[in-house]
ZADO-1210 file (C-alpha; in nm, 4 decimals, padded with zeros to 6 digits):
<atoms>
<atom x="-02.0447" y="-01.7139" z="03.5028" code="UNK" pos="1"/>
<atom x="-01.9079" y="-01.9702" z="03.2967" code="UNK" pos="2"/>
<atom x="-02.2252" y="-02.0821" z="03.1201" code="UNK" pos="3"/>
<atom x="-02.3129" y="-01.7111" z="03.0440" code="UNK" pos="4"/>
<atom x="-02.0037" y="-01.6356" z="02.9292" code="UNK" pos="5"/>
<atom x="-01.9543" y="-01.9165" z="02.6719" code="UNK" pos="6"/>
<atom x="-02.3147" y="-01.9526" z="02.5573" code="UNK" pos="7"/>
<atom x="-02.4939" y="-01.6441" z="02.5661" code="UNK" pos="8"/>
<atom x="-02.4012" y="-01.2910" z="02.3775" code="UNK" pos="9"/>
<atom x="-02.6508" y="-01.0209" z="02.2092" code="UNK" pos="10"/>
<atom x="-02.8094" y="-01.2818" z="01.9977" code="UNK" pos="11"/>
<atom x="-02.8038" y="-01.6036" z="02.1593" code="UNK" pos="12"/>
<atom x="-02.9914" y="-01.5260" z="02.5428" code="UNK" pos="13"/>
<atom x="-03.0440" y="-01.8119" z="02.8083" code="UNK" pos="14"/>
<atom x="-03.4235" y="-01.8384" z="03.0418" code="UNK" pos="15"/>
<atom x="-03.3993" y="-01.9466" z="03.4077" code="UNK" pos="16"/>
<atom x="-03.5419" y="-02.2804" z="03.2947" code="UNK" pos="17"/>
<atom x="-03.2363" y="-02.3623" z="03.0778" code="UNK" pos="18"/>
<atom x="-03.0104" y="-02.2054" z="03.3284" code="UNK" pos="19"/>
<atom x="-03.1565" y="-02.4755" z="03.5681" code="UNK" pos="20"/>
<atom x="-03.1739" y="-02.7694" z="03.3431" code="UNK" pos="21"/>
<atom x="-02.7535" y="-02.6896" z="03.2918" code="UNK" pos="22"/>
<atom x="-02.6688" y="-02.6808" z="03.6091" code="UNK" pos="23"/>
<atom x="-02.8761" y="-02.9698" z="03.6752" code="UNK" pos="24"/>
<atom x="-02.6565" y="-03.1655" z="03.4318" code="UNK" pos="25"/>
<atom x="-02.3651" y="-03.0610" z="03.6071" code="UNK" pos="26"/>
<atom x="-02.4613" y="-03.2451" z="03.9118" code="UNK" pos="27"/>
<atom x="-02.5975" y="-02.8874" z="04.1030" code="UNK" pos="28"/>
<atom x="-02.9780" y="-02.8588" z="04.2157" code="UNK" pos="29"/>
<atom x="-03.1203" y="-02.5178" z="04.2725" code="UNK" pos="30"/>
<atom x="-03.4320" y="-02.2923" z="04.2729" code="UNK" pos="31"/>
<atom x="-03.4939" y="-01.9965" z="04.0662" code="UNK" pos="32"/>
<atom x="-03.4694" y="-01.7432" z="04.3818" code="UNK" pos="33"/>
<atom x="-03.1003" y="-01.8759" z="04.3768" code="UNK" pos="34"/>
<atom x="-03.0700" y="-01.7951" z="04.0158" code="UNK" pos="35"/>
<atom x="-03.1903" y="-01.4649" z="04.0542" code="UNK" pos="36"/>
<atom x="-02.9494" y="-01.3911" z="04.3575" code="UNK" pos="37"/>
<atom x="-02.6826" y="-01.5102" z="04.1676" code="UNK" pos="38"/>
<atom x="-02.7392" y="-01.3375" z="03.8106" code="UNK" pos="39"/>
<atom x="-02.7612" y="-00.9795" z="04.0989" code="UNK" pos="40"/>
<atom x="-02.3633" y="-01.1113" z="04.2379" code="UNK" pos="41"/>
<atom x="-02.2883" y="-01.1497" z="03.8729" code="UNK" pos="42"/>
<atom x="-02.3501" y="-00.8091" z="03.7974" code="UNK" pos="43"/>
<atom x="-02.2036" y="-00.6909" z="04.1327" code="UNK" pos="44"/>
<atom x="-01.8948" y="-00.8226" z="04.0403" code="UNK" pos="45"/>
<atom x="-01.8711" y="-00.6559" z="03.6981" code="UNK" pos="46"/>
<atom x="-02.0406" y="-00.8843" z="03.4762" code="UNK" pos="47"/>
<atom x="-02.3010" y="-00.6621" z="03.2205" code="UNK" pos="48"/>
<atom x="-02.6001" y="-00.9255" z="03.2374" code="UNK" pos="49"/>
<atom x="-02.8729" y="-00.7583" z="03.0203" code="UNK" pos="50"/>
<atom x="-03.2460" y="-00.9200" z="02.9951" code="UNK" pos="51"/>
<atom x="-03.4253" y="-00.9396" z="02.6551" code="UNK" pos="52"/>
<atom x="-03.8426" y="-01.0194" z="02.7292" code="UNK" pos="53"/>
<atom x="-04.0346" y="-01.1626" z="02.4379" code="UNK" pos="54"/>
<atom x="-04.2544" y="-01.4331" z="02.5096" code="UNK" pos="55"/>
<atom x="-04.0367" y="-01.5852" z="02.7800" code="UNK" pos="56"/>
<atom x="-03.7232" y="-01.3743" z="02.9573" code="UNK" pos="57"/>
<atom x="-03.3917" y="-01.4384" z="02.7898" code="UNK" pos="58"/>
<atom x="-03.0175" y="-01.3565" z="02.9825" code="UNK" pos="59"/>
<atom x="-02.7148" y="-01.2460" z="02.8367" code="UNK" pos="60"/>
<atom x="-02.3667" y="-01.0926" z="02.8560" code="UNK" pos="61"/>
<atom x="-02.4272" y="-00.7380" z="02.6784" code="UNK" pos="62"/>
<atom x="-02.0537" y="-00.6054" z="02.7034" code="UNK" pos="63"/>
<atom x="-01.7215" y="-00.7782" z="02.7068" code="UNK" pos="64"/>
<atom x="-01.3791" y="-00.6619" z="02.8192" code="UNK" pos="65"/>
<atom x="-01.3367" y="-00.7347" z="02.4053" code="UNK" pos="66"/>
<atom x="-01.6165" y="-00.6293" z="02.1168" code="UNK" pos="67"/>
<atom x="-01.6624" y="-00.8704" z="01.8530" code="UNK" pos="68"/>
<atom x="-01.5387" y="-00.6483" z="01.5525" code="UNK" pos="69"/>
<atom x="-01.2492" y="-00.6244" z="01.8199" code="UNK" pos="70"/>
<atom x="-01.1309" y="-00.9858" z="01.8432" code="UNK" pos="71"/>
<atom x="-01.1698" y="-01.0152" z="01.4431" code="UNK" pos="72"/>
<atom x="-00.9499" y="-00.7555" z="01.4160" code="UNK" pos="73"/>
<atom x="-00.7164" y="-00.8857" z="01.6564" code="UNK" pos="74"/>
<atom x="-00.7572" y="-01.2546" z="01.4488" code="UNK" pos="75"/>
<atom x="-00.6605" y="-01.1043" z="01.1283" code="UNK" pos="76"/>
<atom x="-00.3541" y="-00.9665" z="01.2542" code="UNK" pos="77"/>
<atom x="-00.2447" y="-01.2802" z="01.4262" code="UNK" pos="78"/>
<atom x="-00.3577" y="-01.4765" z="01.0967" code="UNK" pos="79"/>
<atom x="-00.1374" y="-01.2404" z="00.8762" code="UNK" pos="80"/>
<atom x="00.1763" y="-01.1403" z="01.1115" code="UNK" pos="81"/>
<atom x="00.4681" y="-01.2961" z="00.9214" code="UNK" pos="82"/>
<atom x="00.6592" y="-01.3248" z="01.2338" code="UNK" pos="83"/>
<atom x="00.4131" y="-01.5767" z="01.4127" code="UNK" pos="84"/>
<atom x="00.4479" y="-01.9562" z="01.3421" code="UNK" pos="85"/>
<atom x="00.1755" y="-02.1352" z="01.1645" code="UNK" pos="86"/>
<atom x="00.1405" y="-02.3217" z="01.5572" code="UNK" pos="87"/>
<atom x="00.1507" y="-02.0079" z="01.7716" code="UNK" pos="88"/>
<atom x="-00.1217" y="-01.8393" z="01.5205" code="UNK" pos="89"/>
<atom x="-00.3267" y="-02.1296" z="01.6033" code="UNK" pos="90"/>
<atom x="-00.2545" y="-02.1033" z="01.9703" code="UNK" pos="91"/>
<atom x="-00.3508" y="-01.7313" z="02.0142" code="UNK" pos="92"/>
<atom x="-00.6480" y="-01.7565" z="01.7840" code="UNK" pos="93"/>
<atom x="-00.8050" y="-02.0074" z="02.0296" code="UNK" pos="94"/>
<atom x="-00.7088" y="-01.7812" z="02.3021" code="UNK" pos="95"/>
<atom x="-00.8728" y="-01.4600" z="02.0993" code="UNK" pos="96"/>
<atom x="-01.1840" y="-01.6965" z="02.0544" code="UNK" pos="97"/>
<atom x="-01.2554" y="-01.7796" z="02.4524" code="UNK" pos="98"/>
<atom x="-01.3091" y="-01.3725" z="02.4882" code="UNK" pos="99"/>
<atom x="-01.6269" y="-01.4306" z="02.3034" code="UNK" pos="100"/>
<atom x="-01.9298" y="-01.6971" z="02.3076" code="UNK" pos="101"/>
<atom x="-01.9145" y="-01.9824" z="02.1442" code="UNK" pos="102"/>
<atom x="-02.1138" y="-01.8792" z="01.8539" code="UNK" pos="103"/>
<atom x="-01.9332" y="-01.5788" z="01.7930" code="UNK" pos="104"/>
<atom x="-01.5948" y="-01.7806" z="01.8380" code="UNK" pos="105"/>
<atom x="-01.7667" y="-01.9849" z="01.4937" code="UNK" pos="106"/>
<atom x="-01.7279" y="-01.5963" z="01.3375" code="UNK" pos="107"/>
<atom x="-01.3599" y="-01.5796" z="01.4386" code="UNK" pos="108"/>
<atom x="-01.3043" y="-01.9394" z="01.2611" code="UNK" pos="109"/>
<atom x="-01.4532" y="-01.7910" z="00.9928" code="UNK" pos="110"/>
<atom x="-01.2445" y="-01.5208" z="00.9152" code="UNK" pos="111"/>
<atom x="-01.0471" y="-01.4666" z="00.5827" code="UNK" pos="112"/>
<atom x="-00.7091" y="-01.6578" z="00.6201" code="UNK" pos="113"/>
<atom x="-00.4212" y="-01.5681" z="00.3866" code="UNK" pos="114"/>
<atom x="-00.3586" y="-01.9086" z="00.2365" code="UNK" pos="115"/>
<atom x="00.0111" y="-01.9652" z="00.2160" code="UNK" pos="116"/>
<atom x="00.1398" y="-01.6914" z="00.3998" code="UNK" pos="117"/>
<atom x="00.5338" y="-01.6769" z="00.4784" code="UNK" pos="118"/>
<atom x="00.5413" y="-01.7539" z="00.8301" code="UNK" pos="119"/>
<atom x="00.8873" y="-01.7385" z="01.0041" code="UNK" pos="120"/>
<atom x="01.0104" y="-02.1138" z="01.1361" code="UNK" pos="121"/>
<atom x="01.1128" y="-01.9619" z="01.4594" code="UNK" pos="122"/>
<atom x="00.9414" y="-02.1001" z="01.7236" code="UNK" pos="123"/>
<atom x="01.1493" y="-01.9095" z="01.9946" code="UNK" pos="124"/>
<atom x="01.0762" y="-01.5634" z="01.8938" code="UNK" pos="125"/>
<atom x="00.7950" y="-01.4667" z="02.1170" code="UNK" pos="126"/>
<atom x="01.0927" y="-01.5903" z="02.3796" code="UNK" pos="127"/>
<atom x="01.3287" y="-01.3537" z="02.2292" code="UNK" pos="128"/>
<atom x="01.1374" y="-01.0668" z="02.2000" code="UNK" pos="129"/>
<atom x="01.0247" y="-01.0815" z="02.5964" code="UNK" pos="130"/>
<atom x="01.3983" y="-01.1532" z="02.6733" code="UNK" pos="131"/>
<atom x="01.5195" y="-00.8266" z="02.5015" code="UNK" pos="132"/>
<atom x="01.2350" y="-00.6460" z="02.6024" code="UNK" pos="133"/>
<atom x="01.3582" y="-00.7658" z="02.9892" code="UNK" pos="134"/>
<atom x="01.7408" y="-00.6627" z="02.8833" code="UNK" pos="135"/>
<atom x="01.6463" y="-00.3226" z="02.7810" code="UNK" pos="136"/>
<atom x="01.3822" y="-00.2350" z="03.0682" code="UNK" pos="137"/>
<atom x="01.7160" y="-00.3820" z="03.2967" code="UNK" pos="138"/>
<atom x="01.9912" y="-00.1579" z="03.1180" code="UNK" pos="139"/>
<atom x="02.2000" y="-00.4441" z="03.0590" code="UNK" pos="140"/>
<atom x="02.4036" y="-00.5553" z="02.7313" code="UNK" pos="141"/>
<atom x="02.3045" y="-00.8880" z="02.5358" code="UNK" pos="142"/>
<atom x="02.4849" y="-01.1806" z="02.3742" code="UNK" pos="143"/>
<atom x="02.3510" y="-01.3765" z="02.0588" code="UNK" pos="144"/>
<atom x="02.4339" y="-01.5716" z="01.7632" code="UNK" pos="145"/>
<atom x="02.3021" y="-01.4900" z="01.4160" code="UNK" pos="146"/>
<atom x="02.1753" y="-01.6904" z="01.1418" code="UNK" pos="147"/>
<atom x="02.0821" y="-01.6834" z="00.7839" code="UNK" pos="148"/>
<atom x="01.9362" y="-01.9883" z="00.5655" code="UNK" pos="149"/>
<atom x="02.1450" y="-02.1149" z="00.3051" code="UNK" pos="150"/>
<atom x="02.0355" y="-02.2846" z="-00.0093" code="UNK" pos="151"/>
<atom x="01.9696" y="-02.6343" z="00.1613" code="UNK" pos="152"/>
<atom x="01.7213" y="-02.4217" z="00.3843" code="UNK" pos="153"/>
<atom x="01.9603" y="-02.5077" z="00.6691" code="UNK" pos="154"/>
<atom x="02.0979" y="-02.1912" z="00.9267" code="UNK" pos="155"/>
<atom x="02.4559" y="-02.0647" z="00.8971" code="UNK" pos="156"/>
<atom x="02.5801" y="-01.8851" z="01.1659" code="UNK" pos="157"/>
<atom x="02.7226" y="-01.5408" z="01.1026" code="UNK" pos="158"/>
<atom x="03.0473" y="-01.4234" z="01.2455" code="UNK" pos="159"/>
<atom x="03.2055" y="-01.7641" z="01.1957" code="UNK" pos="160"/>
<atom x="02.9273" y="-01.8979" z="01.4906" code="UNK" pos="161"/>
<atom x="03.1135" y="-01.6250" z="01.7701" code="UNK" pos="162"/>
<atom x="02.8168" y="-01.4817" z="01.9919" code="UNK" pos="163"/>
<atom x="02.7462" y="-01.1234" z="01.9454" code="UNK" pos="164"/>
<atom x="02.7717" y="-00.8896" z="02.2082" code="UNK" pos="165"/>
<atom x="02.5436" y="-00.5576" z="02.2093" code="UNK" pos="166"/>
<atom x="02.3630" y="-00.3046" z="02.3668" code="UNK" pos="167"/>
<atom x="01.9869" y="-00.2941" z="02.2889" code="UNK" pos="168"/>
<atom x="01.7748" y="-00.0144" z="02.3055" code="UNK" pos="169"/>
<atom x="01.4301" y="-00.0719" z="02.1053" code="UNK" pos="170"/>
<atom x="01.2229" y="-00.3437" z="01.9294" code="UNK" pos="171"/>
<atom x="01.1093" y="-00.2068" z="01.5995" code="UNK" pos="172"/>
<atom x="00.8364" y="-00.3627" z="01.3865" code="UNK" pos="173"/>
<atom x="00.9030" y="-00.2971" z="01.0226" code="UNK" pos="174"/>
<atom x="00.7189" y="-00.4432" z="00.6847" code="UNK" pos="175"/>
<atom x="00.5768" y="-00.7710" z="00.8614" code="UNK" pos="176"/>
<atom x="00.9126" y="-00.8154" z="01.0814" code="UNK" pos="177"/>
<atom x="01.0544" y="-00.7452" z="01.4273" code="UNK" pos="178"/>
<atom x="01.4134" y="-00.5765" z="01.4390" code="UNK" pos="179"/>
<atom x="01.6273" y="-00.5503" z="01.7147" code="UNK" pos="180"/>
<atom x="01.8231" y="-00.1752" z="01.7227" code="UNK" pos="181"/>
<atom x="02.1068" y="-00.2022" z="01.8990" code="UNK" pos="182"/>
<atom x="02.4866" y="-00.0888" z="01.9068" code="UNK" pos="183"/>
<atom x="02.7374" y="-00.3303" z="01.8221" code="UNK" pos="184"/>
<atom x="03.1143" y="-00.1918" z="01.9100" code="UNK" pos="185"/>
<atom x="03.2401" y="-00.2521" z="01.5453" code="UNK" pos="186"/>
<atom x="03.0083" y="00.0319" z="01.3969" code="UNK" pos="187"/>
<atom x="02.9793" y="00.3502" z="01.4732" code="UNK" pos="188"/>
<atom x="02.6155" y="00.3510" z="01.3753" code="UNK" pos="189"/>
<atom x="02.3233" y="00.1810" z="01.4807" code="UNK" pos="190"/>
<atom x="02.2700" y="-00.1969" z="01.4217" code="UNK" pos="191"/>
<atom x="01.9702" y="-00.3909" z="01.2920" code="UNK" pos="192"/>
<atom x="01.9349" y="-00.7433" z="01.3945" code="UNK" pos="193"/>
<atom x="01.6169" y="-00.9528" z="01.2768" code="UNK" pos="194"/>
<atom x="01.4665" y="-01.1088" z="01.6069" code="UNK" pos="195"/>
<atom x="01.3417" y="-01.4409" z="01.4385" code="UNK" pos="196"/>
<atom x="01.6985" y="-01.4998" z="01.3024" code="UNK" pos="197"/>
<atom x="01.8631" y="-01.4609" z="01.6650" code="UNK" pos="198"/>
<atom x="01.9447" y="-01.7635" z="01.9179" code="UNK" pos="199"/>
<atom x="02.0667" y="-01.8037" z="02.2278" code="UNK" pos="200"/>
<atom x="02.0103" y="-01.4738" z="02.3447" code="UNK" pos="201"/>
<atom x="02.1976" y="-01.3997" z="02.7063" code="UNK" pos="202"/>
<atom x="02.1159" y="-01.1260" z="02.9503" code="UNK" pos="203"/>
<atom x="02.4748" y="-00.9917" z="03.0678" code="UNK" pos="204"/>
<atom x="02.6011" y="-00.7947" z="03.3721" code="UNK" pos="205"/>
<atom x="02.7468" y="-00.5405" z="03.1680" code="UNK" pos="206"/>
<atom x="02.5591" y="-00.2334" z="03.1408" code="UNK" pos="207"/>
<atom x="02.4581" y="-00.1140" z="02.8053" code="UNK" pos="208"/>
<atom x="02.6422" y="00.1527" z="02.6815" code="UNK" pos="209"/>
<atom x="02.5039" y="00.5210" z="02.7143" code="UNK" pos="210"/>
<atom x="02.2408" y="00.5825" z="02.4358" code="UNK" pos="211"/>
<atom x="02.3845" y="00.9715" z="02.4310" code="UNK" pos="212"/>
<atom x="02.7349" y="00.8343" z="02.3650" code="UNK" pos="213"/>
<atom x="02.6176" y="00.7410" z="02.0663" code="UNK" pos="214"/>
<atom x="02.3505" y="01.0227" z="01.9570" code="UNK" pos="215"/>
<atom x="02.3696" y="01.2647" z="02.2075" code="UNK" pos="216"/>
<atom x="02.0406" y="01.2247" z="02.2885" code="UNK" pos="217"/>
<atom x="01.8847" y="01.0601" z="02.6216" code="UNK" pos="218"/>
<atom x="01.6379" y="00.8721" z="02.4546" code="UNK" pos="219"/>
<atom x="01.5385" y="00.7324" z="02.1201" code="UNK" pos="220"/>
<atom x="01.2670" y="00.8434" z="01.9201" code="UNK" pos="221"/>
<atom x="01.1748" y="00.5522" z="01.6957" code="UNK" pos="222"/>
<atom x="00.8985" y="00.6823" z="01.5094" code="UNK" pos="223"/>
<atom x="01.1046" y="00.9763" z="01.3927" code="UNK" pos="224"/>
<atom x="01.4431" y="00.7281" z="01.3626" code="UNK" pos="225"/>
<atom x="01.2026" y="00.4793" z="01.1685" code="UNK" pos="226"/>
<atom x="01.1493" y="00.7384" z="00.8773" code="UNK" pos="227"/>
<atom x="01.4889" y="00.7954" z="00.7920" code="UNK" pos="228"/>
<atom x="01.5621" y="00.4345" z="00.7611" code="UNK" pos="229"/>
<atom x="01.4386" y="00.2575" z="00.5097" code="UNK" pos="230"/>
<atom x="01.3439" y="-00.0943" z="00.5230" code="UNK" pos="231"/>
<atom x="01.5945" y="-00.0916" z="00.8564" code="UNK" pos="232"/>
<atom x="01.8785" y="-00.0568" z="00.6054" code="UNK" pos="233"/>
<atom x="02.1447" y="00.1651" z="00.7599" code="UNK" pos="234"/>
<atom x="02.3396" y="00.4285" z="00.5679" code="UNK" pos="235"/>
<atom x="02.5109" y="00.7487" z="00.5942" code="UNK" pos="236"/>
<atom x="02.2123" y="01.0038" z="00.6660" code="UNK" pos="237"/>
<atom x="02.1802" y="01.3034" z="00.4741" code="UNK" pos="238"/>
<atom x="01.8798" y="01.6029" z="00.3962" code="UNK" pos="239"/>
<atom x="01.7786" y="01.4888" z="00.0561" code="UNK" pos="240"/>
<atom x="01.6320" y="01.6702" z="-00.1903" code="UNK" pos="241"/>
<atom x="01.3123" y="01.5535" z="-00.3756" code="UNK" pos="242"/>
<atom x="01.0672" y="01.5895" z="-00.6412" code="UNK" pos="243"/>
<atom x="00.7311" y="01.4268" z="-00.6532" code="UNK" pos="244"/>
<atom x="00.4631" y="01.4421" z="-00.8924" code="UNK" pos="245"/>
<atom x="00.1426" y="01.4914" z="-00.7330" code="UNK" pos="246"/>
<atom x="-00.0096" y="01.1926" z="-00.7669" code="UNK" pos="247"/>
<atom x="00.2325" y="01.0956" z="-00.4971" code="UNK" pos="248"/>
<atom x="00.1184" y="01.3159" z="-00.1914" code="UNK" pos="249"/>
<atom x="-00.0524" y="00.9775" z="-00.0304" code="UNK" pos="250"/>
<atom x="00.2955" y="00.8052" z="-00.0694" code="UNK" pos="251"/>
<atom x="00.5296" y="01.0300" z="00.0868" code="UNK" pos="252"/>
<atom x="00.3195" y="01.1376" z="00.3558" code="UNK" pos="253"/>
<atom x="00.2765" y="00.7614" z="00.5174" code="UNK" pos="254"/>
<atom x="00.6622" y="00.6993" z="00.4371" code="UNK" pos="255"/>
<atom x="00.7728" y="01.0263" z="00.6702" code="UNK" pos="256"/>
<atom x="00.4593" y="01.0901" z="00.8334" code="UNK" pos="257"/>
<atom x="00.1621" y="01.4184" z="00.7751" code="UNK" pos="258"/>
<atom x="00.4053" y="01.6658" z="00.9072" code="UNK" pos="259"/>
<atom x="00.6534" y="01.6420" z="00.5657" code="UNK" pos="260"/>
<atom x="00.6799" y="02.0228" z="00.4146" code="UNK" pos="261"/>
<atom x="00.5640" y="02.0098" z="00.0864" code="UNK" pos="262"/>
<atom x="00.6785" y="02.2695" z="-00.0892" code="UNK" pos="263"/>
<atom x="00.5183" y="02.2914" z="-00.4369" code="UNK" pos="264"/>
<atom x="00.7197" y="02.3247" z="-00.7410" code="UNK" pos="265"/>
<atom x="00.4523" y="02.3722" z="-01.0651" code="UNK" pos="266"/>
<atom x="00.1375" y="02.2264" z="-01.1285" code="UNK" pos="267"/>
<atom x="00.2532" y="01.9143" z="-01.1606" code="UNK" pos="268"/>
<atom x="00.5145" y="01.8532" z="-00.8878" code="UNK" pos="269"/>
<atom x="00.6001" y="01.9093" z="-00.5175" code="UNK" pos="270"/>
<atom x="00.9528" y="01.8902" z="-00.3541" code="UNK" pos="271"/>
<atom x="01.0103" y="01.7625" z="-00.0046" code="UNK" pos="272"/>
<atom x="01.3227" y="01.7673" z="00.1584" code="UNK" pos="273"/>
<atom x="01.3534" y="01.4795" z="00.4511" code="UNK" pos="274"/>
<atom x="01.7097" y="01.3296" z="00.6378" code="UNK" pos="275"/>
<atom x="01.7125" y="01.0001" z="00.5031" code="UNK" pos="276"/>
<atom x="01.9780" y="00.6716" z="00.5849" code="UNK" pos="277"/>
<atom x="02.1084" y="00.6684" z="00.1510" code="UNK" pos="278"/>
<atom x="02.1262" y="00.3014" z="00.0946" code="UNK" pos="279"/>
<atom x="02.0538" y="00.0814" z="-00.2100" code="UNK" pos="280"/>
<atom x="01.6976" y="00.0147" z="-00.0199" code="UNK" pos="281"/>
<atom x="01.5676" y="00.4038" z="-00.0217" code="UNK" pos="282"/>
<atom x="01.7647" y="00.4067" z="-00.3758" code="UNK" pos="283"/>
<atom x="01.5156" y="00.1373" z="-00.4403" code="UNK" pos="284"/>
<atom x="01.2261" y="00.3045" z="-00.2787" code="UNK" pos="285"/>
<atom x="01.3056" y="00.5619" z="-00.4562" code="UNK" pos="286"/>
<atom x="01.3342" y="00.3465" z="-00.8169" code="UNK" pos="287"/>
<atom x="00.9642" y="00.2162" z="-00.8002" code="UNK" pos="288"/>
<atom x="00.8202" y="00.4936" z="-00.8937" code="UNK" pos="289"/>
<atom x="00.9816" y="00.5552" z="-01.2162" code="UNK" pos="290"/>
<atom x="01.0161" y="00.8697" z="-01.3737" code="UNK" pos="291"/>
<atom x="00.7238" y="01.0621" z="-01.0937" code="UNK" pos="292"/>
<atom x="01.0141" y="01.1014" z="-00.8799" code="UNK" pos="293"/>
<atom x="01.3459" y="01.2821" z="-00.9021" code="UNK" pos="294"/>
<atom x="01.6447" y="01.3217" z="-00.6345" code="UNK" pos="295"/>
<atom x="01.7064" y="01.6939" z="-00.6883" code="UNK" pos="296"/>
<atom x="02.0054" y="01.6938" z="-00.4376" code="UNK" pos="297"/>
<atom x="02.2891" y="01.6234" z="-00.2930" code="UNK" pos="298"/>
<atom x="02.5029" y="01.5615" z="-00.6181" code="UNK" pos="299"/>
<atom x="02.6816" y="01.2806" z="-00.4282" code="UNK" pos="300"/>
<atom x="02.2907" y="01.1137" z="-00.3578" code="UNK" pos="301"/>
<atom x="02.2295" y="01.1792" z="-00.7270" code="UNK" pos="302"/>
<atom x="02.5580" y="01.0001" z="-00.8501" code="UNK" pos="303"/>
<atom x="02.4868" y="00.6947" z="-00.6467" code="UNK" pos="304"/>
<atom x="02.1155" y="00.6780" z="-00.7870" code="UNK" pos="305"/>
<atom x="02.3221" y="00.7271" z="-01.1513" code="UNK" pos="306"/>
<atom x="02.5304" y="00.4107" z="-01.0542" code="UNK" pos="307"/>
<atom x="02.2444" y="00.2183" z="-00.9559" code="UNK" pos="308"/>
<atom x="02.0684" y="00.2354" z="-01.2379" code="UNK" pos="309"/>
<atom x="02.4329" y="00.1726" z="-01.4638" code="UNK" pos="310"/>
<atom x="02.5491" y="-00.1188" z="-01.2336" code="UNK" pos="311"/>
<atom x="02.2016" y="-00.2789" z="-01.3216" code="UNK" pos="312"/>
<atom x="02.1005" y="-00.1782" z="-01.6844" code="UNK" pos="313"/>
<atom x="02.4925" y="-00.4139" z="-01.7289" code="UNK" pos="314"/>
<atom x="02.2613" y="-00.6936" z="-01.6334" code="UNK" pos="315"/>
<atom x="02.0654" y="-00.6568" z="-01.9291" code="UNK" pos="316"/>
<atom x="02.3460" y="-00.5925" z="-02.1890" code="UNK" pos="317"/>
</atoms>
């Protein structure tokens, strides 16, 4: 199983002769009667052992619990996941290329890399996120501290180095990082906490508190949560108002998803109206596309994008 496994795939096949002469240099003697029982046991036990005849008979495995365009999908996520360490990239790579043959593992190697990528320097993350995935399936509340680098690239512990205390209900991936969403008693809201920047995370006795305590609801719906928060930015939410020109429809419908009304205003522009967290991030969001987008309403949305673009343009004075 092993030899046919790591050696053989639909280009590379292996004759009873070979098989022989391996095992033969593995210190085990055997007939080709043998060989043929045990390819039949092989099969019997799930293995898809295919024959290919040209001038001699050639063996090999034909399907995989993993296809090749598969695992090189699988490689370029690992390769370009910010949250995975330069070393734990490495790691699961080598893991991703045992689930193929050895000469398709030389494909995986070969992959595109992205040179340089920001890589988080956490080495305990893929700890943390099983830990919190373990304190939410338990219903039980969480302790942590909370860092941020400072300019001599060393941590600095939030909340004067005091342990957090929360109740966690989801693991959110957003733009290339995983987020914690949790309630922390000092806001009435929702809190965000970056997993790679947590340490010393502690499962507690206490239960969590009561996710409808805080929304009313039983459960949370992240991919409908995830639209109205931008960049896992928090903010007071409100139904915005908004004007796109048309060039845009791509845009808005992967930001809240293909079931957006879009209401058409001219030939030129649609409106959509979505509930949105208003922070300086969707103000942002909102920013990069110049003048193809307007905030129709709420006045008190519009006078914060106003201020925005005042408190900055003093920058340039």
């Amino acid at each position: 199983m092993k030899l046919f496994l790591e050696t053989t795939d639909e280009e590379h096949t292996i004759t009873l002769n070979e098989i022989i002469a391996e095992l033969e240099r593995c210190g085990i003697s055997c007939e080709r009667k043998s060989i043929y029982d045990d390819i039949e046991s092989l099969r019997q036990y799930g293995i898809d052992i295919a024959t290919r005849k040209t001038k001699t008979t050639g063996y090999f495995v034909a399907n995989r619990t993993f296809e090749l365009p598969e695992l090189k999908l699988l490689v370029d996520i690992v390769q370009s996941s910010k949250f995975i360490t330069h070393k734990k990239s490495n790691d699961l790579i080598k893991k991703l290329e045992s689930l193929a043959s050895k000469h398709q593992g030389k494909m995986l190697q070969r992959q595109v890399y992205v040179t340089n990528r920001v890589k988080t320097m956490n080495e305990r993350i893929y700890c943390n996120v099983d830990t919190l995935h373990t304190a939410i399936s338990e219903n039980c509340q969480i302790s942590f501290k909370y860092f941020d680098y400072n300019l001599d690239k060393n941590k600095h512990f939030r909340n004067s180095g005091q342990a957090y205390v929360v109740s966690p209900y989801a693991l959110s991936w957003v733009d290339e990082n995983y987020y914690l969403i949790s309630h922390y008693p000092k806001n009435p809201e929702f809190t965000h906490f970056r997993v790679d920047r947590m340490s010393d995370i502690k499962l507690l006795q206490e239960p969590r508190r009561e996710l409808s305590e805080i929304t009313g609801e039983k459960r949370l719906d992240i991919a409908e949560y995830s639209k109205k928060i931008f960049n896992m930015f928090g903010g007071d939410e409100d139904a915005v108002k908004l004007q796109f020109d048309n060039s845009l429809v791509n845009v808005v419908i992967d930001r809240f998803g293909k079931d957006v009304n879009l209401e058409k205003a001219n030939e030129e522009y649609f409106n959509v109206r979505v509930n949105v967290a208003v922070s300086s991030t969707f103000l942002a969001w909102v920013f990069q596309f110049g003048n193809k987008v307007k905030i129709l309403s709420p006045e008190g949305v519009v006078e914060k994008y106003k201020e925005m673009l005042r408190v900055n343009l003093e920058n340039y004075k």
